[in-house]
Backbone as ProteinMPNN parsed JSONL, in Angstrom:
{"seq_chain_A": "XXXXXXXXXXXXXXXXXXXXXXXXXXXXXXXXXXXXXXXXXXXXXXXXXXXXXXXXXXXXXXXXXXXXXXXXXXXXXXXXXXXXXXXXXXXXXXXXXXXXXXXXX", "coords_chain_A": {"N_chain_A": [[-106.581, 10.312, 32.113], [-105.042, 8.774, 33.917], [-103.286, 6.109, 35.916], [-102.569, 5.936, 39.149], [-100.389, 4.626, 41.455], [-99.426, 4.546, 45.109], [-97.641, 2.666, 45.908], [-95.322, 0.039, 45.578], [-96.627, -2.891, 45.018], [-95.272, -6.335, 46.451], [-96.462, -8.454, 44.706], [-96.848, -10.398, 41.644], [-97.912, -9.564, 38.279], [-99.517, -11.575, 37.404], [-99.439, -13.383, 39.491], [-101.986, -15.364, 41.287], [-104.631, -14.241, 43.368], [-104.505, -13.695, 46.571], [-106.256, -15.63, 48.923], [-105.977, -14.279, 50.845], [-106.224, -11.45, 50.718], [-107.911, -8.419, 50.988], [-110.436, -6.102, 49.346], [-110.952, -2.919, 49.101], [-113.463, -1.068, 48.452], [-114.623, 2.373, 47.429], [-112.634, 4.529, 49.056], [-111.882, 7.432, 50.869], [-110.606, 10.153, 48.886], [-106.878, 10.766, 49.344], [-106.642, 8.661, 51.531], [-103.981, 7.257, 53.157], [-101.689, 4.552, 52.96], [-100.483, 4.295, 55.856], [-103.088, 5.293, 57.057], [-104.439, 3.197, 56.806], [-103.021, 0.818, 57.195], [-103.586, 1.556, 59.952], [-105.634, 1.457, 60.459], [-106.559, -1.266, 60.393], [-105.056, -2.006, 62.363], [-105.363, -4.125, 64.462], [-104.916, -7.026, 63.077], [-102.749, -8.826, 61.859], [-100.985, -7.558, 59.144], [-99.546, -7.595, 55.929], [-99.245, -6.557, 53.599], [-100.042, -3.346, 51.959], [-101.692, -1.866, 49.448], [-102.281, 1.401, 47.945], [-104.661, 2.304, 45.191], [-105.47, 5.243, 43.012], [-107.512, 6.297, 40.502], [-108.095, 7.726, 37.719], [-111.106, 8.253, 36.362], [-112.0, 8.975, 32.694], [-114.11, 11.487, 30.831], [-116.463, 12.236, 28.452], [-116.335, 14.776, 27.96], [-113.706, 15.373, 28.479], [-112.792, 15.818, 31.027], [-112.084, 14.144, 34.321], [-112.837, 11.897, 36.96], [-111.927, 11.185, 39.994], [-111.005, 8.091, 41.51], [-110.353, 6.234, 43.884], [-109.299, 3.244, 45.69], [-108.53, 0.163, 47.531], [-106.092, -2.577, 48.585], [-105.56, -4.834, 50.817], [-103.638, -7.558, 52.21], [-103.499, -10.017, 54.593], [-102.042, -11.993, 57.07], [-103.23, -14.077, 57.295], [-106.332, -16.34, 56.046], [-107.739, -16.505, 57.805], [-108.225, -14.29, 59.62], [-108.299, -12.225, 56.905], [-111.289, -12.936, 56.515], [-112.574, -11.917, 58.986], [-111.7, -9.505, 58.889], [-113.266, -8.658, 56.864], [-115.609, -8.904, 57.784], [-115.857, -7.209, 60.033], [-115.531, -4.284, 58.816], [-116.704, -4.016, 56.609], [-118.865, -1.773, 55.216], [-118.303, 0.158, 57.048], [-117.559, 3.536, 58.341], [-115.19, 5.8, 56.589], [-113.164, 8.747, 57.425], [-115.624, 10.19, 57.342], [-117.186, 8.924, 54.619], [-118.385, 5.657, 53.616], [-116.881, 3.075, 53.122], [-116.712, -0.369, 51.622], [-115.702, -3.356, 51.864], [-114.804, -6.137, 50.867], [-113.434, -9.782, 49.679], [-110.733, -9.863, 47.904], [-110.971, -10.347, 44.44], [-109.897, -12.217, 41.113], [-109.193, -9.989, 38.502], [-110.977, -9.58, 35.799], [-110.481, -10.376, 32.514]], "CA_chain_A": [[-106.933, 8.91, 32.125], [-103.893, 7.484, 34.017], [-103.569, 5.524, 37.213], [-101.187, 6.162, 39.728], [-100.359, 3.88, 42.481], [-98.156, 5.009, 45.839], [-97.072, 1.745, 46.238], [-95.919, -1.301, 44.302], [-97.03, -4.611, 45.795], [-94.317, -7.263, 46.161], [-96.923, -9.856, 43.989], [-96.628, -10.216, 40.191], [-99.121, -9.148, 38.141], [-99.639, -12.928, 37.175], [-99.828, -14.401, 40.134], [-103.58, -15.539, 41.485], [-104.917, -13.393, 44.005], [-104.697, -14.901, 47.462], [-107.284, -16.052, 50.134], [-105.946, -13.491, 52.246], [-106.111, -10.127, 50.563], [-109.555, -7.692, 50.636], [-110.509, -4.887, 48.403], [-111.934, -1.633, 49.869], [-113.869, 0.5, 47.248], [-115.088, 3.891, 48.109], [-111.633, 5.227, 49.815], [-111.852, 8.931, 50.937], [-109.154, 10.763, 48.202], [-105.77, 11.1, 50.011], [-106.273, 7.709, 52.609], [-102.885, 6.928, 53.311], [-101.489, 3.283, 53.469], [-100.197, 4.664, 57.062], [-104.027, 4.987, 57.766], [-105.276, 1.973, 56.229], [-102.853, 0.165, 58.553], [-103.551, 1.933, 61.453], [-107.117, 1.03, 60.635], [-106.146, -2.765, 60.148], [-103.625, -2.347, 63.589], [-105.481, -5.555, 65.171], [-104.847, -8.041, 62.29], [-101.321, -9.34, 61.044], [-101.04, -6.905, 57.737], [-98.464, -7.381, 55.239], [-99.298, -5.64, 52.571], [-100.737, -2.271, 51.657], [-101.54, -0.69, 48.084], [-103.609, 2.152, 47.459], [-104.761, 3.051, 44.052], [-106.266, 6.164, 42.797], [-107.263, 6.156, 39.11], [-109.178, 8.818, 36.918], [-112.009, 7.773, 34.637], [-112.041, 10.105, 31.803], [-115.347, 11.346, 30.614], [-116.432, 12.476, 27.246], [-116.198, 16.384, 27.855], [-112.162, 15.506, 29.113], [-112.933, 16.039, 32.228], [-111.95, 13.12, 35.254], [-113.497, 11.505, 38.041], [-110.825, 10.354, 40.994], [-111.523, 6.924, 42.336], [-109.241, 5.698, 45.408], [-109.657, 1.998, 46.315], [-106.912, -0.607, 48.186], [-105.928, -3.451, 48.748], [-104.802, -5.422, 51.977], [-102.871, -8.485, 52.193], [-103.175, -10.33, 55.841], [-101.425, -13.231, 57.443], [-103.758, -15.507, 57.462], [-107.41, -16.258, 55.782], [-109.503, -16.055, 58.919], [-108.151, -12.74, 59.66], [-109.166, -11.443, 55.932], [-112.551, -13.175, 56.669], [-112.534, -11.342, 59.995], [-111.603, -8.098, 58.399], [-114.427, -8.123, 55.83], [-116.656, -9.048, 58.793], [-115.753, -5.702, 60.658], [-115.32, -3.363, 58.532], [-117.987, -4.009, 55.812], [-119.915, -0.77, 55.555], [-117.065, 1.244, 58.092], [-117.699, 4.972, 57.569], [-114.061, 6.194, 57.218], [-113.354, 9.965, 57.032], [-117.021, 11.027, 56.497], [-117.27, 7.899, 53.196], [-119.018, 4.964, 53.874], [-116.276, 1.908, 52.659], [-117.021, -1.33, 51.145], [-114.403, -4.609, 51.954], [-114.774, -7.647, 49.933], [-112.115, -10.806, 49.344], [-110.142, -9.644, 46.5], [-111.447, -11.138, 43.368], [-109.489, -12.227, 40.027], [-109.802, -9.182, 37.936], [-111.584, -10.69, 34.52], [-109.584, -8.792, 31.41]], "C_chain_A": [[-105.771, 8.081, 32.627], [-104.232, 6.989, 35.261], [-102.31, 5.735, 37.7], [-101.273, 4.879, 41.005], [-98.991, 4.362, 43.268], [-97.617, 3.966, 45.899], [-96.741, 0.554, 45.168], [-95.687, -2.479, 45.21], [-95.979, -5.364, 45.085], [-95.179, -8.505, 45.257], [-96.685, -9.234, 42.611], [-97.687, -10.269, 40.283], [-99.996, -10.506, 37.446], [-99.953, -13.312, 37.856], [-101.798, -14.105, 40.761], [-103.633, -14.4, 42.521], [-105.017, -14.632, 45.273], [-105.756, -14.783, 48.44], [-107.086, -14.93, 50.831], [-106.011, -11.915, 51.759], [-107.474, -9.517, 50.318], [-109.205, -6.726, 49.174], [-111.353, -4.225, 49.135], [-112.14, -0.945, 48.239], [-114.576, 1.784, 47.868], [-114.152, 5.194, 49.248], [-112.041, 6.21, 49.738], [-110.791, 9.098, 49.721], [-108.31, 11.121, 49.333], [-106.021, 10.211, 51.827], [-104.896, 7.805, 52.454], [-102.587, 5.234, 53.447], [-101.278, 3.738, 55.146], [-101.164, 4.424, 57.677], [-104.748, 4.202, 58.106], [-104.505, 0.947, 57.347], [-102.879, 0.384, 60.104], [-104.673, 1.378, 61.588], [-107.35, -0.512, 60.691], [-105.368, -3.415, 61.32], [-103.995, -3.76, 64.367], [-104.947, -6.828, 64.472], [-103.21, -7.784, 61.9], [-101.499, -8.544, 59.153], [-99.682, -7.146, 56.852], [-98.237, -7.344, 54.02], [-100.267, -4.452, 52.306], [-100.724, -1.854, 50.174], [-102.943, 0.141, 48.239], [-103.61, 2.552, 45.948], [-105.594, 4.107, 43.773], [-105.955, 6.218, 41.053], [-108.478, 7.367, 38.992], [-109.564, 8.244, 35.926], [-112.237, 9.384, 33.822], [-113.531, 10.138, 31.111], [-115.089, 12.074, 29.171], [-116.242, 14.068, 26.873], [-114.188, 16.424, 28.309], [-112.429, 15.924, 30.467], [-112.873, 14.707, 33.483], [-112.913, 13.419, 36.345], [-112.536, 10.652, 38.555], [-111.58, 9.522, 41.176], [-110.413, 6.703, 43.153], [-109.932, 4.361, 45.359], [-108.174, 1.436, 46.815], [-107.171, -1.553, 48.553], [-105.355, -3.882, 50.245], [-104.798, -6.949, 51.768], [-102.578, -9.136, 53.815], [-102.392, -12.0, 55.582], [-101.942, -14.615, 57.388], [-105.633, -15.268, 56.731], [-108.563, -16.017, 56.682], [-109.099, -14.611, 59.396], [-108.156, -11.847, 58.241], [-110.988, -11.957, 56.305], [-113.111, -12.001, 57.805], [-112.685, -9.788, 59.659], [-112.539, -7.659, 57.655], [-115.538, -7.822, 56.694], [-116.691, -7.479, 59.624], [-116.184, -4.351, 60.47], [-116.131, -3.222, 57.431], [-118.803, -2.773, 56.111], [-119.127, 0.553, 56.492], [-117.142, 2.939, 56.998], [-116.113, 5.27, 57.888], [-113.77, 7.677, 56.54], [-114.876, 10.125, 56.824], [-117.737, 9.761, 55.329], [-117.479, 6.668, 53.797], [-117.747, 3.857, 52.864], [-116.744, 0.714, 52.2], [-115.919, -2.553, 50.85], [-115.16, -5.791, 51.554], [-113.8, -8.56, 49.951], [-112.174, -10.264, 47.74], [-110.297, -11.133, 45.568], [-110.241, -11.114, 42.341], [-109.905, -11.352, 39.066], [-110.151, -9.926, 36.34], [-111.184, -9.587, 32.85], [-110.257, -9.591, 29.908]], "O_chain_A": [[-105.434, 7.016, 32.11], [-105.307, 7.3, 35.773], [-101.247, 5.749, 37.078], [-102.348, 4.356, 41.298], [-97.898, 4.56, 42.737], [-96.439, 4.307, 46.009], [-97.464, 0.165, 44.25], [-94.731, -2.813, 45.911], [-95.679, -5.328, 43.891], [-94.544, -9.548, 45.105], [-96.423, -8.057, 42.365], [-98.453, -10.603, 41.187], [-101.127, -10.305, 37.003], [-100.981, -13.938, 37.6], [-102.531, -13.12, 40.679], [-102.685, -13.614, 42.539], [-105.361, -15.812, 45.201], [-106.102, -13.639, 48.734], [-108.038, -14.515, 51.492], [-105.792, -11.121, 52.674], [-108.193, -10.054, 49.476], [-108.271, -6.659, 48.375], [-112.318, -4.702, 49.732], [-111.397, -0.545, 47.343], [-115.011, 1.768, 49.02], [-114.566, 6.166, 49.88], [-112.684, 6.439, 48.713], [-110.066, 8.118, 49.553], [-108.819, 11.726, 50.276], [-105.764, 10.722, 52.917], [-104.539, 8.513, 51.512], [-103.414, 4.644, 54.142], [-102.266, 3.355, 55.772], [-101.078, 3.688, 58.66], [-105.489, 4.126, 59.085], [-105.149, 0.36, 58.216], [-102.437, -0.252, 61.06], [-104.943, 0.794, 62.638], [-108.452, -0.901, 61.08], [-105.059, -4.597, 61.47], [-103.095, -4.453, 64.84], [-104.524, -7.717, 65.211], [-102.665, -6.697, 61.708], [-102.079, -9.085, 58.211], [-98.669, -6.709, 57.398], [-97.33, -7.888, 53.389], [-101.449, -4.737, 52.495], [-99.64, -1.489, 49.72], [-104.099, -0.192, 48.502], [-102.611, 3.103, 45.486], [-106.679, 3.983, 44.34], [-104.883, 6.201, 40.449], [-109.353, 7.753, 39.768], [-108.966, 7.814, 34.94], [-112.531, 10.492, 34.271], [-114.122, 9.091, 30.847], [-113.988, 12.424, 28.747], [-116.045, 14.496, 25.736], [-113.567, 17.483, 28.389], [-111.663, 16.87, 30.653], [-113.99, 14.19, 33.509], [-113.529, 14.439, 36.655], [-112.19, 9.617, 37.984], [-112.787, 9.754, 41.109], [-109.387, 7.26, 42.762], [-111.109, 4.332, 45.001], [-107.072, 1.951, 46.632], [-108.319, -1.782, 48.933], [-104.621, -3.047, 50.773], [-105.746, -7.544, 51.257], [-101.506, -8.816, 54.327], [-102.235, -12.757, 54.624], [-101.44, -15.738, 57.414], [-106.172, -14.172, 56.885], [-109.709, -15.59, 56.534], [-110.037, -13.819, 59.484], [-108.003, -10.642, 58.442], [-111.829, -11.058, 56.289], [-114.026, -11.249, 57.469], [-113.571, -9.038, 60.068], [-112.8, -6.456, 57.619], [-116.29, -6.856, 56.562], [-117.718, -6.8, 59.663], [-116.78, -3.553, 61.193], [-116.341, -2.031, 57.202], [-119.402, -2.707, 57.184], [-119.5, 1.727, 56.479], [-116.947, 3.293, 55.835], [-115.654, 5.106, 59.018], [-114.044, 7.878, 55.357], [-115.119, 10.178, 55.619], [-118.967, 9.792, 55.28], [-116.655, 6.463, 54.688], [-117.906, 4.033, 51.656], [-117.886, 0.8, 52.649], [-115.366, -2.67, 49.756], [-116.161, -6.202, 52.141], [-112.844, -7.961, 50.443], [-113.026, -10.225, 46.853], [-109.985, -12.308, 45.763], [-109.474, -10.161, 42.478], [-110.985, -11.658, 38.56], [-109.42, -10.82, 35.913], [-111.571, -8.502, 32.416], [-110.056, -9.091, 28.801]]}, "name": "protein", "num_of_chains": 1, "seq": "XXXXXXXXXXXXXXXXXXXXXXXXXXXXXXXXXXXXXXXXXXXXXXXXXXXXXXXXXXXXXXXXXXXXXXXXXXXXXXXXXXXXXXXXXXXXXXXXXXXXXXXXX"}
């Protein structure tokens, strides 16, 4: 049941979430930030996290999830980016990009 993250994002875990960053859910296991910005190479990127977390089930047994974040330069190029890539089969896995929401705790 832990979460790992390759990366740690220069934002605090306080601050709001900004206009300009997506959320991908449905990552292949073992995307790379490397790929995620190769896949992003048109737009001004400047930030990458990927997370991969395990939900723990009641037999102890996990289920990987992958999802990530991106962080662009500007709001019409996250708008732009959702617009694109919405639905983008990557590796074989069908993706899902949204504007990163305020997670609700």
């Amino acid at each position: 049941n832990g979460l790992q993250t390759n990366h740690k994002s220069t934002a605090d875990a306080n601050t709001p979430l900004s206009k300009t960053r997506i959320h991908i859910k449905n990552l292949p296991l073992g995307v790379t930030q490397e790929e995620l910005r190769h896949l992003f190479q048109n737009f001004t990127v400047t930030d990458v996290v990927i997370i991969v977390h395990t939900y723990g089930t009641p037999g102890g047994y996990g289920t990987l999830a992958q999802y990530g974040f991106i962080e662009f330069a500007t709001e019409q190029e996250q708008k732009l980016a959702i617009q694109q890539y919405q639905n983008y089969e990557l590796k074989g896995k069908r993706i899902f990009v949204s504007a990163a929401k305020e997670r609700r705790r």
